[in-house]
N, C-alpha and C positions, 0 to 999 in steps of 0.2 A: 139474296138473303136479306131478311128485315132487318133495319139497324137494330138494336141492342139485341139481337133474339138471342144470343150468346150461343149461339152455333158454331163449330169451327168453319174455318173457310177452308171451301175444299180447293186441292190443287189440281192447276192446270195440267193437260197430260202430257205437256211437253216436257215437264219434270220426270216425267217418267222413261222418257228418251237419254237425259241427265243420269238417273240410275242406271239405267243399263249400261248406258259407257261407261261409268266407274265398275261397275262390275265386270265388264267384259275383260279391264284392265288389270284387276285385281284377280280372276278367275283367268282367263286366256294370255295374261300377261301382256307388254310392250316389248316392239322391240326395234334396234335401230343400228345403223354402220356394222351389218351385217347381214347372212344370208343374201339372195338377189341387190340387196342395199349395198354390199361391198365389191361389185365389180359394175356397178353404174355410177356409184358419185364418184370413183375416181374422173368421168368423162367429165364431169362439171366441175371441180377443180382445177382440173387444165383448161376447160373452157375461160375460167375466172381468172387463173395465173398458168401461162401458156409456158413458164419453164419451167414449172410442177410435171409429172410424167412425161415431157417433152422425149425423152427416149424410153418409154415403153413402149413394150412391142403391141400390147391388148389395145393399149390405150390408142395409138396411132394407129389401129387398124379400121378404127369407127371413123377416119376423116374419108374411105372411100363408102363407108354404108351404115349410117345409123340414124334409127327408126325413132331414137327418143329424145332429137333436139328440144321436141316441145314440152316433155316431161322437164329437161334439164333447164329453159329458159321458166317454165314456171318456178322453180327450185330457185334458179338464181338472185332476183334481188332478196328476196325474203331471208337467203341463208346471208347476204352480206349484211343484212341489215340485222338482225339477232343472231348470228349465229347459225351453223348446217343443224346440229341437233334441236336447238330448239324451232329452227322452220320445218323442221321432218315432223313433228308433233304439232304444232299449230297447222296444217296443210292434212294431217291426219286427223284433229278433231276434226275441221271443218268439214273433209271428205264421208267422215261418219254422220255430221248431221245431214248432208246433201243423202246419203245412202237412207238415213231416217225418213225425210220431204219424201221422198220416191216412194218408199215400201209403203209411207204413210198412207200418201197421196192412191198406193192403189190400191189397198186391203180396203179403205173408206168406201171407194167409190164399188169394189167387188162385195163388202159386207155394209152396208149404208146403215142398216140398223143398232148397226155395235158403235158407231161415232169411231173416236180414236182410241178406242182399247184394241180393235181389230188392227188396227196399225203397231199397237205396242207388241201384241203378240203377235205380229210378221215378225218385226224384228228382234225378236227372241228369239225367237225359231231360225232365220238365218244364222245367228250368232251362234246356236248349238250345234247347227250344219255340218257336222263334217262326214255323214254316211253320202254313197254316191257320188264322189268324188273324180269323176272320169274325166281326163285330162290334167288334171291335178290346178286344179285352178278355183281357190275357196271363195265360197262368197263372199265371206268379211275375213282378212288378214291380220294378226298382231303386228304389224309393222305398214309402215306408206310404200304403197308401189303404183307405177304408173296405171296398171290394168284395174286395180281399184279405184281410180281419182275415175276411168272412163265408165268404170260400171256405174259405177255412182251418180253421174251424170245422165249414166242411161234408164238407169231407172227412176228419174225425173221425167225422162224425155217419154220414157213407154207409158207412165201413168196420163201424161196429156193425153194421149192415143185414146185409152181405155174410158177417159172421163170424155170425151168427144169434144175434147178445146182443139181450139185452133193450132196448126200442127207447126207454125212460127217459130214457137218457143222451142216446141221442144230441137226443131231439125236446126236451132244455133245450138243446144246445148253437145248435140251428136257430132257437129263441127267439131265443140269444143274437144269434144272425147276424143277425137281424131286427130286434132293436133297433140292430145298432151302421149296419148296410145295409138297410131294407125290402123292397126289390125282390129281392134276391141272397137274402134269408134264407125270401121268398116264394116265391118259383121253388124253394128247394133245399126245401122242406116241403111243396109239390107235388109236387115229385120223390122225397120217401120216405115218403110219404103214399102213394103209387101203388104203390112197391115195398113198403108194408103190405099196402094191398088186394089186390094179387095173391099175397100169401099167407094170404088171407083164400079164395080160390078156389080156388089150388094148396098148399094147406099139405106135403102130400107129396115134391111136386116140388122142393118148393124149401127141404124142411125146416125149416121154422115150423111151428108150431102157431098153430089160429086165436085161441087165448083169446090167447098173446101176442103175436099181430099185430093185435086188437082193441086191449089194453093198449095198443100201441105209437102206433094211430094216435090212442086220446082222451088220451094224452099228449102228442103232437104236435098237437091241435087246439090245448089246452091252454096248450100255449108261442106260441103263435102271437096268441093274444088278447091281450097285449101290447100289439104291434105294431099289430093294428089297432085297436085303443081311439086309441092314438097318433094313426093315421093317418087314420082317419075323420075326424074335426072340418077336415081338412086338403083333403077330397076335394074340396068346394064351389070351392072358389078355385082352383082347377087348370083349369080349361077357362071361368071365368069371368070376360070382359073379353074378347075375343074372338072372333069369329066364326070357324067351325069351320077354314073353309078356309084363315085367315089365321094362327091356331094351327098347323095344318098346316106350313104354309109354314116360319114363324118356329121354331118347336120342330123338328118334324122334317129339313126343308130346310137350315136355315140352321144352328142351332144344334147340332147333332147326328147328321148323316145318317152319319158312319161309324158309327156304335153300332146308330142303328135303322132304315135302309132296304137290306135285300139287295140289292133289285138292282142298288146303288152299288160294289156290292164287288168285286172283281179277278176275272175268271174262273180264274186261278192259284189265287188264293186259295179260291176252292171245290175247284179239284180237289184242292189239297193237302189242305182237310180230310177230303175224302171218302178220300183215301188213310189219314189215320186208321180212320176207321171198314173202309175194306176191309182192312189189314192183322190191325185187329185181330180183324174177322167170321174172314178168313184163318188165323190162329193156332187162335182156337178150335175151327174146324172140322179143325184137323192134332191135335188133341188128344184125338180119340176120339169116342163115347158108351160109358155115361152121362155128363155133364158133372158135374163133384164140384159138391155144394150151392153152395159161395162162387162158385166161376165163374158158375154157373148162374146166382147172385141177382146178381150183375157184369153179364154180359149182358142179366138182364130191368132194369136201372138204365138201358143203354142202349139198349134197345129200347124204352125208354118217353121216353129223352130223343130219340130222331130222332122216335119218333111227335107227339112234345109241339113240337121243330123244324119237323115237315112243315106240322100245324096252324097255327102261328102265322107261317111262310112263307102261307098261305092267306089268313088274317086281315087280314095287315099289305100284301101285295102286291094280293091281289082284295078281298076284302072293305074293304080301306081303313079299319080300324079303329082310332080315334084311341087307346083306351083300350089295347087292345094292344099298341099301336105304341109308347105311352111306357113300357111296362113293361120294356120291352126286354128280350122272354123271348130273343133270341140271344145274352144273356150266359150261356146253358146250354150252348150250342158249344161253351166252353171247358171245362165242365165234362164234355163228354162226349168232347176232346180229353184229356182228364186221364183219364178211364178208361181209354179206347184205350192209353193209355201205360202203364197198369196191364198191362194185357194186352201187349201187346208187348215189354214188356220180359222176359216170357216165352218169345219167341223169339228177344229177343237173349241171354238169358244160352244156350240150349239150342244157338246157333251158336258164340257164343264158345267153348261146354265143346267144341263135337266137333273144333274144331282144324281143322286144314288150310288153307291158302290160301283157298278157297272161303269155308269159312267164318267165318271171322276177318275175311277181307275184307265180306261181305255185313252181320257185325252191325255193324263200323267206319260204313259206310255207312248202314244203319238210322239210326245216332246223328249222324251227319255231316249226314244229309238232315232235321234238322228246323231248320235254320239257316234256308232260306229258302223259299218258295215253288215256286222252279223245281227244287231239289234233291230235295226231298220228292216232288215229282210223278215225275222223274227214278229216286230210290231206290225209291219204291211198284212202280214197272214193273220195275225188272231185277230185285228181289227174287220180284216176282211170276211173272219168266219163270223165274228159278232153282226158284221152289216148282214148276215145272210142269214144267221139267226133270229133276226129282228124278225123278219120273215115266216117262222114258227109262229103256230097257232099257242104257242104254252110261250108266255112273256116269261115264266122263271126258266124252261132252257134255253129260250133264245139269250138271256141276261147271262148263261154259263158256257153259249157254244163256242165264244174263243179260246176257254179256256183249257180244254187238251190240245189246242193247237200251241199256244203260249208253253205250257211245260215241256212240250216233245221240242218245243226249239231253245229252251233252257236247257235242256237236257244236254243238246246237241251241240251249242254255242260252249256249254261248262268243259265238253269233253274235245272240242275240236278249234274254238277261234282261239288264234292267238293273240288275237286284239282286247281278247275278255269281253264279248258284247254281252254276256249276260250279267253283268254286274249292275251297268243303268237302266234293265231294265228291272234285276233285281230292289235296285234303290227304286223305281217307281213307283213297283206293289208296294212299298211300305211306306212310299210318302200317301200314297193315293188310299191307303185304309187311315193311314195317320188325320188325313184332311177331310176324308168323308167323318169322323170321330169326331172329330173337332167342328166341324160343322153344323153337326148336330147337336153337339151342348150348346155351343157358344156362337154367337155373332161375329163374324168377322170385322173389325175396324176398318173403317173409310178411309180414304183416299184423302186426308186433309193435310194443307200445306206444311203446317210442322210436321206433321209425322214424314212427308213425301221430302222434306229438308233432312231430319235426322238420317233415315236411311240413303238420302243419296251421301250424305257425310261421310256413310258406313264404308258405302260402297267401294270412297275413291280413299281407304283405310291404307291397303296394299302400295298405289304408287304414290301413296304421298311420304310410306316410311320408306321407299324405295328412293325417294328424290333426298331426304335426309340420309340416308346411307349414304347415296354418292355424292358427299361430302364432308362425312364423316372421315376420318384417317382411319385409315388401314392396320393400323396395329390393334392392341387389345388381345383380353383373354381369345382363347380359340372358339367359344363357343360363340362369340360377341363376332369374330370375323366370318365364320361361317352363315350366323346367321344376315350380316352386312351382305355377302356373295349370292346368298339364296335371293335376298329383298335384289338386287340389282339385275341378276338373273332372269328375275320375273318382270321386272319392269325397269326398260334401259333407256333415262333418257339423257345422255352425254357421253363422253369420251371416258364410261367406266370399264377398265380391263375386264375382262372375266376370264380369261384365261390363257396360257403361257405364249402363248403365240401374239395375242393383243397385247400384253405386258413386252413380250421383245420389241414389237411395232413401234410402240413408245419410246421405248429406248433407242432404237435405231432413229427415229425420227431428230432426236438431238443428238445423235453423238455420232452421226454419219453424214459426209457432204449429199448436197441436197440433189446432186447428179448420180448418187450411188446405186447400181442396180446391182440387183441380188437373184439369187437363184433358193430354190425352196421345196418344200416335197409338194407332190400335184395337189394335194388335197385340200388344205385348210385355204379358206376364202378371203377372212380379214386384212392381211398381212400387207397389201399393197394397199386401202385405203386408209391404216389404222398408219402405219408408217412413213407417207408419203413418199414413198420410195418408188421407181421405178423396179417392175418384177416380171423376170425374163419368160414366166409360165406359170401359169396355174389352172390347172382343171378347169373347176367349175366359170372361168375368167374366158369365156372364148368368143370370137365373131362369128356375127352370122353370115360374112359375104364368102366367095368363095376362095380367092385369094387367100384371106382373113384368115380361114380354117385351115387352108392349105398350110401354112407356116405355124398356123396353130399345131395343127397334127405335126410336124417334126420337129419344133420344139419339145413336143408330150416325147416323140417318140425318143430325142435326145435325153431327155430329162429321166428315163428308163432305162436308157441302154438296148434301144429295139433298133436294129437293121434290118431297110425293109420299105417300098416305098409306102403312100398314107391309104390305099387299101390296104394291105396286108396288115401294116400297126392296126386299123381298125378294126379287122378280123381276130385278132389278136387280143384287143381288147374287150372285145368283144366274148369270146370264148374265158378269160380269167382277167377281169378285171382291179380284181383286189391283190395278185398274184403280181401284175404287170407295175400296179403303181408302186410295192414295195420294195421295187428294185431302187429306188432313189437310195431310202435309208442304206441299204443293204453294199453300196458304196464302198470304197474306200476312201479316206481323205484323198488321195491323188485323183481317184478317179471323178471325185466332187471338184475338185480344183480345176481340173481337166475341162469337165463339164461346162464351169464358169468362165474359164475362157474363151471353149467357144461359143458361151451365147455374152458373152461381152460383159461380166459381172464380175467386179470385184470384191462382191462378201456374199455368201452362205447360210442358209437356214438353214438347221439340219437336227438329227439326234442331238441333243447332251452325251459329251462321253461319259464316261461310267464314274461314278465318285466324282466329276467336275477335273477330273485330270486333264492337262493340259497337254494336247497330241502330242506324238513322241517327237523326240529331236528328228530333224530335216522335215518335218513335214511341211507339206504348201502350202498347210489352213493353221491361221492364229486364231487360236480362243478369246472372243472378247467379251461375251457376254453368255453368262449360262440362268437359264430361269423354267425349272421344272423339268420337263420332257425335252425342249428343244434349246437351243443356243446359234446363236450367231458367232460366225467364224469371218476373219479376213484373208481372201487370198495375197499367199506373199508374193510381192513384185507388184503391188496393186496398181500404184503409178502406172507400170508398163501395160497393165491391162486394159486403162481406162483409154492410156495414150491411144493401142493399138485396136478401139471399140471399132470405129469405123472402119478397119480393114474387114475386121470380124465380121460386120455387118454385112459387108459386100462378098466376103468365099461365103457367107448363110444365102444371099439370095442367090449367086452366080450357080448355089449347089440345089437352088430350087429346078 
């Protein structure tokens, strides 16, 4: 820009990566010491201070098999140094801009002509992602988890692939993903490990040379031995204590089946991934031959991840393969969900630029339809009937042929999803007549650095009153504390209650000794990392070895009232699940007393009684603390119980 020309200065597009994370944050929310966050950092707390859950049973069941020391040794100095919650959010931005580098690094090199706008709208588009969700494993998360620090890593490492650098970098970065996740950083060095070898076949086609696609893959064996030195010692105790069918059951059935059995999945949910993969086969093929090298090596990435899908669809469904099946190679879905959006977003900036109703309307919808499942199937087809009407000799039907396809799947979506997928695609028709309107009076305003400042100020609106909330005090009119619990809700970054069970945690954490283990109903997940308490079972809190599960399963089955050995409970729970776990509540104080005994526990999570009444005379449970739905009780004789843990301990395993 000429000095004085008094032009604004326009901003860099990396501000625009800035906006999107404020937004995702204010829109998709944060969130922290909760969900999968609250039965992993207890292992890094006792990691930190070794008489912190020294008698949990969850907790001590990861010293014979646990896959995420390197998640927890990254975690560790950071959280000593500021703090667990504010290192779970510094570890999450940075994870998000590593996840930005990647997406950036390969829409650039797949759309060259867009610079880094093709980059801003990958990641946009991932961030809307949640149609096709098979395996259940989201591209970009509200919260830090280890499979996201490895994706993020990997799609650094796959854009080296695609831009034809030297395969160095990325096969340290695949290491890295392999230490902090084994499974996610295994699968993504399988997956460029493949797209080495086949340029070890096609070095022309794909513009490699084979010396450095040899370099590329004994650098990537390289980084990967790590991991397995790690994980080998580990492999023994995984399937042993258990009989195969009963591992089965317990691991895959009960414990896990969204992650690793297909055939559990939505039929929605397959067609809408598959609408990934067709849009994007779709795109490509509107793009010509020859296919420019990056594309090229893009495509042979996913042609090698459906091949490597169809296999292990094969394995896990007929072959019934245990080893397989726990590897959870359908956490690659996502990663080949995240290609797809590479590619597509190729044909939504190419509709966006040609303008018109048509097509302004159609990219609006592209990005509208990854909200849900039924939309995504809905948008897949009218776009698809638009590419084939383009085709028409008559430009004005080919501009209207998606569109009986589009109503008949509103139609159908108003009268049949119950996810509502026609509502964003509804909101699309009218932003996308709105912006063609607008477009045509007026000029759009540029990309200049004040303005690209004010709105990202906008953006990060949400958890910045979110962070004043939670520290705000808690009293106040009710409209004042309501709206304080919505802002925290949305955006959690500390040790904010949000509800009656985190609020008892708290309390129990100070006004119970620091060796007190508690019993609780299977379901809620907070309760042992928000309390720092030792907690004798909870559901969603279980091992993956096999031992592990085994005691897992009769504690669950204890904790119901099931007799019966850990087939049968599984079978059981399996057939009425929601049935099975409300046997806790449904208790009487004796027989919760009972309970606590024998898993070594002398205090109680459980219902509130009725009006806060305090149990009747001679009961075994003392009321200490009541806060909304649930309350904490102490069993009496508690001395004797704590004394008599270790016998406890021993009739639990001598009854294994």
């Amino acid at each position: 820009m000429p000095a004085g020309s008094g032009s604004p200065r326009p901003a860099p597009t990396w501000l625009a990566f800035v906006l999107l994370f404020g937004a995702s944050l204010s829109l998709q929310g944060y969130r922290c010491l909760d969900g999968d966050q609250a039965y992993r950092l207890p292992l890094l707390l006792h990691s930190q201070t070794p008489s912190l859950y020294a008698d949990d049973p969850f907790v001590r069941a990861f010293d014979a098999f646990n896959p995420h020391r390197g998640y927890l040794a990254l975690l560790d100095y950071p959280s000593r140094l500021v703090g667990l919650p504010a290192a779970l959010f510094l570890l999450y931005a940075i994870t998000f801009a590593i996840t930005c580098v990647g997406l950036r690094r390969l829409a650039e090199a797949s759309w060259p002509g867009w610079g880094g706008w093709a980059g801003v709208l990958t990641v946009a588009l991932v961030l809307l992602a949640d149609a096709g969700n098979i395996g259940t494993n989201h591209l970009f998360e509200p919260m830090l988890l280890d499979r996201l620090i490895g994706f993020g890593l990997g799609w650094v490492a796959l854009s080296g692939f695609v831009r034809g650098e030297s395969g160095l970098l990325g096969a340290g970065l695949i290491g890295l993903a392999g230490l902090v996740h084994p499974s996610v950083g295994m699968q993504l060095g399988l997956l460029l490990g493949a797209g080495g070898t086949a340029g070890l076949f096609w070095p022309g086609r794909l513009g490699v040379s084979r010396a450095r696609a040899a370099i590329g893959l004994g650098a990537l064996a390289a980084a990967l031995v790590p991991t397995v030195l790690l994980q080998a010692p580990q492999k023994a105790a995984l399937f042993d204590g258990l009989d195969p069918e009963t591992f089965r059951l317990l691991s895959f059935r009960v414990q896990g089946p969204q992650h690793m059995l297909p055939h559990l999945w939505r039929g929605m949910q397959w067609l809408s991934w598959f609408g990934y993969v067709l849009l994007a086969g779709l795109t490509l093929a509107s793009e010509g031959r020859p296919l420019s090298a990056p594309r090229l090596r893009l495509a042979t990435l996913l042609g090698v991840l459906l091949l490597g899908l169809g296999t292990a669809w094969v394995a896990i469904e007929v072959i019934e393969d245990p080893r397989i099946t726990i590897f959870q190679p359908f956490r690659m879905a996502t990663i080949a969900r995240g290609i797809c959006l590479v590619v597509i977003s190729g044909r939504v900036l190419r509709l966006g630029q040609a303008g018109g109703r048509p097509g302004t309307l159609r990219a609006i919808l592209l990005a509208a339809g990854l909200g849900s499942d039924g939309s995504m199937v809905v948008a897949v087809l009218a776009e698809l009937a638009w590419t084939l009407g383009e085709r028409l000799r008559s430009a004005r039907l080919g501009a209207f042929a998606g569109a009986p396809v589009l109503a008949a799947g509103l139609a159908y979506l108003f009268r049949h999803d119950p996810d509502g997928g026609h509502l964003p695609l509804l909101a699309g028709i009218v932003l996308g007549i709105v912006l063609e309107r607008a477009r045509s009076r007026w000029t759009f305003p540029g990309w200049t650095l004040g303005r690209a400042v004010r709105l990202s100020a906008l953006a990060f609106a949400v958890p910045a009153l979110a962070m004043i909330a939670a520290i705000a005090p808690p009293s106040g009119p009710g409209w004042l504390r309501s709206a304080r619990e919505a802002l925290i809700s949305r955006c959690r970054f500390g040790e904010s209650p949000i509800d009656d069970v985190e609020r008892l945690a708290l309390w129990a954490r100070s006004h119970t000794p620091p060796d007190a283990r508690f019993i609780g109903p299977p379901g809620p997940k907070t309760f042992r990392l928000w309390s720092r308490r030792a907690l004798a079972f909870n559901r969603a809190g279980s091992p993956y070895d096999a031992s592990g599960l085994a005691d897992w399963a009769r504690r669950f089955a204890d904790h119901v009232g099931f007799d019966g050995d850990p087939a049968s409970f599984a079978r059981s729970y399996l057939d009425d699940r929601h049935a099975l776990e409300r046997r806790y509540q449904q208790m009487s104080d004796a027989d919760r007393a009972a309970l606590a005994r024998r898993q070594g526990a002398g205090y109680v999570l459980a219902a509130a009684p009725p009006d806060e009444q305090a149990p009747e005379a001679g009961s075994p449970l003392e009321l200490l603390r009541v806060d909304g739905r649930y309350a904490i009780y102490r069993v009496r004789g508690m001395p004797d119980v704590l004394a008599d843990r270790s016998q406890t301990e021993g009739d639990l395993r001598r009854s294994r």
